[in-house]
PAZA-949956 format. One record per residue (C-alpha): y negated, z, x negated; residue in one letter. Coordinates in Angstrom, 2 decimals. Last residue first. Example, Ala and Ser with C-alpha at 12.3 -4.5 7.8 and 13.67 -1.06 7.14 Angstrom:
<bakes>
        c2        c3        c1   res
      1.06      7.14    -13.67     s
      4.50      7.80    -12.30     a
</bakes>
This chain:
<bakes>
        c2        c3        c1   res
     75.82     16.65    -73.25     x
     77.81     16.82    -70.38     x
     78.77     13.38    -68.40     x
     78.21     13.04    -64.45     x
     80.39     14.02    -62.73     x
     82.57     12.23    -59.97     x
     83.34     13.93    -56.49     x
     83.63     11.04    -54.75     x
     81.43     11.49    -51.60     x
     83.01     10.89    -48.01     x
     82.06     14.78    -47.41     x
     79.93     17.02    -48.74     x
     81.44     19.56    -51.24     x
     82.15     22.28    -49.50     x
     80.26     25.85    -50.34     x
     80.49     28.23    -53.53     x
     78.91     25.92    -55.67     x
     78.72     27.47    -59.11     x
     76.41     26.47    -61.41     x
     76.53     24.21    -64.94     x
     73.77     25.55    -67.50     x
     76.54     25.21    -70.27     x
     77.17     21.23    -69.87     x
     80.09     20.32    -67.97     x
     82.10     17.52    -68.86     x
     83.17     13.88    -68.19     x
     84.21     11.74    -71.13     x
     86.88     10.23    -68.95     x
     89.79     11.39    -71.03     x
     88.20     15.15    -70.65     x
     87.72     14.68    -67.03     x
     91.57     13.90    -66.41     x
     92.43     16.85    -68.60     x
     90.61     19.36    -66.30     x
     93.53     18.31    -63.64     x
     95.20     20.99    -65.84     x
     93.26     23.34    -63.47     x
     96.57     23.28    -61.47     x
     97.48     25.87    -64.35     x
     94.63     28.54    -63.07     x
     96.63     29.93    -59.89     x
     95.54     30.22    -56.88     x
     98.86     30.35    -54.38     x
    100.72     26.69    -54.33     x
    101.56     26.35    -57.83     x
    104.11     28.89    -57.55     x
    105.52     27.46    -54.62     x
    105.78     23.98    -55.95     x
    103.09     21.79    -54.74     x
    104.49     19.44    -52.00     x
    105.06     15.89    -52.10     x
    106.24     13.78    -49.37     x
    106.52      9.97    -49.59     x
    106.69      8.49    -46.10     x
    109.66      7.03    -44.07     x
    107.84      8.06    -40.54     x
    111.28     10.09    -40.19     x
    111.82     11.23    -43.59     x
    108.26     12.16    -43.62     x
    108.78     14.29    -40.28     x
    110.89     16.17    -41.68     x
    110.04     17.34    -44.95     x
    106.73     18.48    -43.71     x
    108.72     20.43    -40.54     x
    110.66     21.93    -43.79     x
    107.81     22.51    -46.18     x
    105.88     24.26    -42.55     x
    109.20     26.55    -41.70     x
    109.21     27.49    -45.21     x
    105.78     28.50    -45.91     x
    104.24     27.88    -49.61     x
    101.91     25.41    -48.16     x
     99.99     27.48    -46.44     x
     98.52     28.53    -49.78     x
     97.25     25.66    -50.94     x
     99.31     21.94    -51.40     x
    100.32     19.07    -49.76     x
    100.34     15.10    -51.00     x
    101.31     12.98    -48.42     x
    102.46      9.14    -50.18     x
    102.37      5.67    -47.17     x
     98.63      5.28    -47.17     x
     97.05      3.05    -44.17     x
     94.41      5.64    -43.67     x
     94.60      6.08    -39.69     x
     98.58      5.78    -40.44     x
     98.81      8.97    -42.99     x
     95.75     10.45    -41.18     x
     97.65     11.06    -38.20     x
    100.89     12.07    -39.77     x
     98.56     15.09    -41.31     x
     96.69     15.72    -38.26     x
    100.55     16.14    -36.01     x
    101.95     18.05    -38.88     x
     99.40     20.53    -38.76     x
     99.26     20.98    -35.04     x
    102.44     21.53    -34.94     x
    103.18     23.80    -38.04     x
    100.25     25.75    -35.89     x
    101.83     25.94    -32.75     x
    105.42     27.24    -34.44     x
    103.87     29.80    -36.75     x
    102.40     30.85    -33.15     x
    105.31     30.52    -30.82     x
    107.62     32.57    -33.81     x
    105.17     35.41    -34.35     x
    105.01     35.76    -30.87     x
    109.07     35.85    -30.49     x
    109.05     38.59    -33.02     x
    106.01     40.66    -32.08     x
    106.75     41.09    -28.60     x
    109.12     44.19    -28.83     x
    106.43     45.72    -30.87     x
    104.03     46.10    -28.04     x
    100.86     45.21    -29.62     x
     97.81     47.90    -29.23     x
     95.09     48.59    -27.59     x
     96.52     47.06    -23.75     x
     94.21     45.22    -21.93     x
     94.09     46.62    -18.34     x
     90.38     47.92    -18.37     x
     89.33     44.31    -18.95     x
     89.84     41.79    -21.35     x
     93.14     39.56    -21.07     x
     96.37     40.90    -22.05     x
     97.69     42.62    -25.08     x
     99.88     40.29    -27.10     x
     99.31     37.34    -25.17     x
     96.14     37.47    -24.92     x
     95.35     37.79    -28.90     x
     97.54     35.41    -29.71     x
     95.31     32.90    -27.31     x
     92.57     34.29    -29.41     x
     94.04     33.08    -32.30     x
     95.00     29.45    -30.77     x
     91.23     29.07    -29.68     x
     90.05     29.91    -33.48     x
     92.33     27.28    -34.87     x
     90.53     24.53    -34.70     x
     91.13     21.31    -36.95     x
     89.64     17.85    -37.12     x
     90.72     14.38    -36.89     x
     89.29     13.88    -33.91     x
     90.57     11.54    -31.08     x
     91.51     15.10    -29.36     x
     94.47     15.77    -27.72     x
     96.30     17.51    -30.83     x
     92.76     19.27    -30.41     x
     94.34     22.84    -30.23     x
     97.85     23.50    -29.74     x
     97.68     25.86    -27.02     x
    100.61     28.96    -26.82     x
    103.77     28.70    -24.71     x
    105.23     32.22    -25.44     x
    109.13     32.22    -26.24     x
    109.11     29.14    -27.41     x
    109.29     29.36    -31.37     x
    111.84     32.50    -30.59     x
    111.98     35.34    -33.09     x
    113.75     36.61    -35.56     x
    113.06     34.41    -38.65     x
    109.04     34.77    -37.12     x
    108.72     38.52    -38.53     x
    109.20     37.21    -42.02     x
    106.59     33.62    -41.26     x
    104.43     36.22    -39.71     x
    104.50     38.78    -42.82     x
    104.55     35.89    -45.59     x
    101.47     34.29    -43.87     x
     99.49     37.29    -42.92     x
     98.54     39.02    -46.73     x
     98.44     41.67    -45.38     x
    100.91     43.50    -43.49     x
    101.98     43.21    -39.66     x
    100.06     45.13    -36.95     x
    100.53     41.93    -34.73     x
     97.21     41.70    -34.30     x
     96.19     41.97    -37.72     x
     98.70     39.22    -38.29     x
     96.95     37.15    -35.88     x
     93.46     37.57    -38.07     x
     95.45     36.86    -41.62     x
     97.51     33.90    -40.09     x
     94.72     32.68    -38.51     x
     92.60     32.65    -42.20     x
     95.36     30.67    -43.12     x
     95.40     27.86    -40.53     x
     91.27     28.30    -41.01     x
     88.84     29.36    -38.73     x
     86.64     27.30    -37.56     x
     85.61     23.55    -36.89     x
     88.34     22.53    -39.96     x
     88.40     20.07    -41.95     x
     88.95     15.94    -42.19     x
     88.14     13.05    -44.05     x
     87.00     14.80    -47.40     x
     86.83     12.18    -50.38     x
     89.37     12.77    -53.47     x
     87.83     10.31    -56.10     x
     88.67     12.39    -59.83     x
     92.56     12.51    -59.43     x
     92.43      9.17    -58.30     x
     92.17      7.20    -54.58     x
     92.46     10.51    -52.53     x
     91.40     10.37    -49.59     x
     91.37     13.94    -48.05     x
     93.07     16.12    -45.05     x
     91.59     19.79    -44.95     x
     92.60     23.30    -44.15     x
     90.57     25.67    -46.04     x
     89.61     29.10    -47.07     x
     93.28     30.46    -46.12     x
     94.89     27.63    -47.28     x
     96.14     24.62    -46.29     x
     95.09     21.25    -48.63     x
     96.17     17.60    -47.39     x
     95.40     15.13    -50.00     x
     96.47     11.89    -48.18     x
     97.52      9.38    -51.36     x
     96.63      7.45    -54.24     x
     97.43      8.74    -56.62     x
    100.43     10.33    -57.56     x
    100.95      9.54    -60.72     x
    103.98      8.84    -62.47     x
    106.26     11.02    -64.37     x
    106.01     13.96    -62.04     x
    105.72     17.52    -63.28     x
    102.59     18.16    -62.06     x
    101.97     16.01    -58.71     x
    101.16     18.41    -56.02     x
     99.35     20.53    -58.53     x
     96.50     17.55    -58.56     x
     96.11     18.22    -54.56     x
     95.26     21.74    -55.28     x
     93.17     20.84    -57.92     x
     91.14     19.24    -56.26     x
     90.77     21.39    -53.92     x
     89.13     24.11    -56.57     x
     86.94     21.92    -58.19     x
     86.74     21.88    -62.00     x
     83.82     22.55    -64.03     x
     85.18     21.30    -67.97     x
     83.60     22.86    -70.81     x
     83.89     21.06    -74.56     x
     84.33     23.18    -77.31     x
     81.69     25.11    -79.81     x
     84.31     28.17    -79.54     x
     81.35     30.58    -78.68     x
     79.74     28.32    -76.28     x
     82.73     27.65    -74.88     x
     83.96     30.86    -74.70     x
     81.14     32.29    -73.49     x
     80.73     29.59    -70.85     x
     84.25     30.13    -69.27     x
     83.91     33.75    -69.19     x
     80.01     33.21    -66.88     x
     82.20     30.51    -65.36     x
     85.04     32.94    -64.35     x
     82.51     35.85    -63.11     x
     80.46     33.49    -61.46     x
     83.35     32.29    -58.68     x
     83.98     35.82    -57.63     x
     80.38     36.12    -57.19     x
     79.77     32.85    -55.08     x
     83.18     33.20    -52.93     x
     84.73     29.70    -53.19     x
     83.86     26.23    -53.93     x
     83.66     24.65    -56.53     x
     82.98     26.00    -60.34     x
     86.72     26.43    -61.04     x
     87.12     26.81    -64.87     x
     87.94     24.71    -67.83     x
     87.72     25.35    -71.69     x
     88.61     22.90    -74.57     x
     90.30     22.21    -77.58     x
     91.79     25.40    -77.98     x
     93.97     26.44    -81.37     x
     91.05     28.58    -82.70     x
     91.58     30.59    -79.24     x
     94.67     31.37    -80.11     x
     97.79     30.08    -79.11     x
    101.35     31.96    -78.61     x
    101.54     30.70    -74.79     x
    102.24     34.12    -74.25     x
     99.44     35.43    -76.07     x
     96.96     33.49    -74.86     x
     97.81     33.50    -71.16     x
     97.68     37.80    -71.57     x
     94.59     37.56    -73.27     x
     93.20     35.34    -70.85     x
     94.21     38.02    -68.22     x
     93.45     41.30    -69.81     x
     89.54     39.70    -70.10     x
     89.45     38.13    -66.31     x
     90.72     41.52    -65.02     x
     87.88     44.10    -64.84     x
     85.31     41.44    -63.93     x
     87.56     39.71    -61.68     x
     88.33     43.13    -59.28     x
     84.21     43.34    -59.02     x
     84.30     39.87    -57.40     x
     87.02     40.79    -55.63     x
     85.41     44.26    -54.09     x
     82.47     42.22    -53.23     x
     83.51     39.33    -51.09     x
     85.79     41.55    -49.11     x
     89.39     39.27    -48.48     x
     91.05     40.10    -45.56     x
     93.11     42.91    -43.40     x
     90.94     45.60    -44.69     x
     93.29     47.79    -45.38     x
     95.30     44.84    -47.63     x
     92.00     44.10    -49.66     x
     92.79     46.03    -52.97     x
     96.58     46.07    -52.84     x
     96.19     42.00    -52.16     x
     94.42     41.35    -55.72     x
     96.56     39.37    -57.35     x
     96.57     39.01    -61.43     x
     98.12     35.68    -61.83     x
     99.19     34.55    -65.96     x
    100.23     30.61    -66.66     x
    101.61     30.04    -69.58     x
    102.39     26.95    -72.11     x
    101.99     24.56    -68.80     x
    102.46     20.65    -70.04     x
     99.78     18.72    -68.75     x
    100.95     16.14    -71.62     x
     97.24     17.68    -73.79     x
     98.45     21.56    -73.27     x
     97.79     23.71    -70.45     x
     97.21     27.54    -71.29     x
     96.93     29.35    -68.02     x
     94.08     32.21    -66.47     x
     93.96     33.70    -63.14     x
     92.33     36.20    -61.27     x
     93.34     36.12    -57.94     x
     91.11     37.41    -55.21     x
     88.59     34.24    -54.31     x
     87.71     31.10    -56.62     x
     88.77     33.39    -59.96     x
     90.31     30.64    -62.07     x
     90.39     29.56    -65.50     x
     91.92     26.95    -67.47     x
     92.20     27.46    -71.49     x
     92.84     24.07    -72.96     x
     95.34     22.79    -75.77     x
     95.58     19.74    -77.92     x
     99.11     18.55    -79.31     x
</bakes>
């Protein structure tokens, strides 16, 4: 059975997994970076991108090896070209083109949110398409439609910040650890989900957008009072619990309110979740919920797949049957790809 290499170094994992021809995953290796950028409370551009060069070698080796394959075995190379910090994404396609090149195999340019939505269906015996792609992560919170694994338009994103790009910034108010997600959703099993009443923001709105900017600062009054020469410096920590709680709480809200949205604006009756986010319990189970209730098909990336990892690049495979790869002076886009545009390339040479 034919093999690929997949790739991945969108942000501050570097990530490499062996995926064979069934979409099968031989090994799947995540180097995290969170030690490097916990101090600074978020991801700096530069220190990843240097992380990635140090890594991305160990890394394939290490997928190699434990998928016992070697690179003679591969029929192909993918990598995540789209989007994501410009020199963290170069230093996987500059690897990805080497190999390539060196291997005389096909390249496959891979979009990061595609994938995402792809994971959600790995493991399944029939396909999950089509459906409302909903990705949550801390780069991006947006609701797609997706008619195939290669046609996933944009119908919705966020006007700021992003659910987990809140959970970063509120953590940091807080004074809870970095990453933000595992520390609120931790700090939010004692607390009360109505102990502060915070804003859900444009659940009034006949948007289909995010914003989650609003809610942040909101956060940030509550925790030390408004601006002035009263505003506390610091969080008390009796507070942190409970406000935790109300904010995991506002933004599970929120989310599940756009998502069910889009589900009857778009006529589809299958949710497919995945990105970061999507790894937190409270938001699976409000998720699980709510589809029971509306009667809709629910399927969520499994929490390993969730995080970046390089295996959901097995969506790679779809290209490959389509005759659609990359040729060697492929670029990076680091930005969104615009939306209501199917995301279709055009065939390598």
């Amino acid at each position: 059975m034919q093999k690929l290499l997949a790739i991945e170094s969108s942000c501050d994992e570097t990530s490499a997994a062996v995926v064979a021809e069934d979409r099968s995953v031989l090994s799947n290796v995540v180097a995290s970076q969170f030690e490097l950028h916990e101090d600074f409370g978020g991801v700096v551009p530069e220190i990843a991108s240097r992380a990635h060069v140090r890594r991305i070698i160990p890394v394939i080796e290490q997928a190699l090896q434990q998928a016992n394959c070697e690179l003679k075995d591969l029929s192909a190379i993918a990598v995540t070209s789209e989007p994501g910090l410009v020199g963290s994404l170069l230093v996987g396609l500059t690897a990805a083109k080497t190999l390539a090149l060196s291997l005389n195999i096909p390249l496959v340019t891979v979009n990061h949110i595609d994938a995402h939505i792809y994971a959600c269906g790995m493991g399944q015996q029939s396909t999950v398409f089509p459906c409302v792609g909903f990705v949550v992560s801390g780069g991006h919170t947006n609701l797609y439609d997706c008619r195939s694994p290669t046609d996933c338009r944009l119908v919705a994103g966020t006007t700021d910040d992003a659910a987990g790009e809140a959970f970063d910034k509120v953590a940091r108010i807080l004074h809870l650890p970095y990453p933000g997600g595992p520390s609120i959703q931790k700090a939010a099993e004692s607390g009360n989900p109505t102990a502060f009443d915070l804003p859900r923001p444009m659940m009034r709105s006949d948007k289909p957008n995010f914003s989650f900017s609003g809610l942040k600062t909101a956060v940030l009054y509550a925790a030390r009072g408004v601006p002035g020469p009263n505003q506390l410096q610091s969080t008390p920590p009796e507070i942190v619990p409970d406000l935790a709680a109300s904010f995991q709480q506002a933004v599970i809200d929120v989310l599940l309110f756009k998502s069910h949205g889009m589900l009857k604006k778009l006529g589809y009756r299958r949710l497919c979740v995945g990105g970061g986010v999507a790894a937190n319990g409270p938001f699976r189970k409000g998720l699980v919920d709510m589809c029971k209730r509306h009667g809709y098909e629910l399927l969520i990336a499994a929490p390993e797949l969730c995080t970046d990892n390089a295996a959901m690049a097995a969506i790679a495979w779809e290209y490959l049957e389509q005759g659609m790869t990359a040729t060697l002076d492929a670029d990076v886009l680091p930005g969104l790809v615009r939306p209501n545009i199917s995301r279709k390339r055009g065939k390598g040479k």
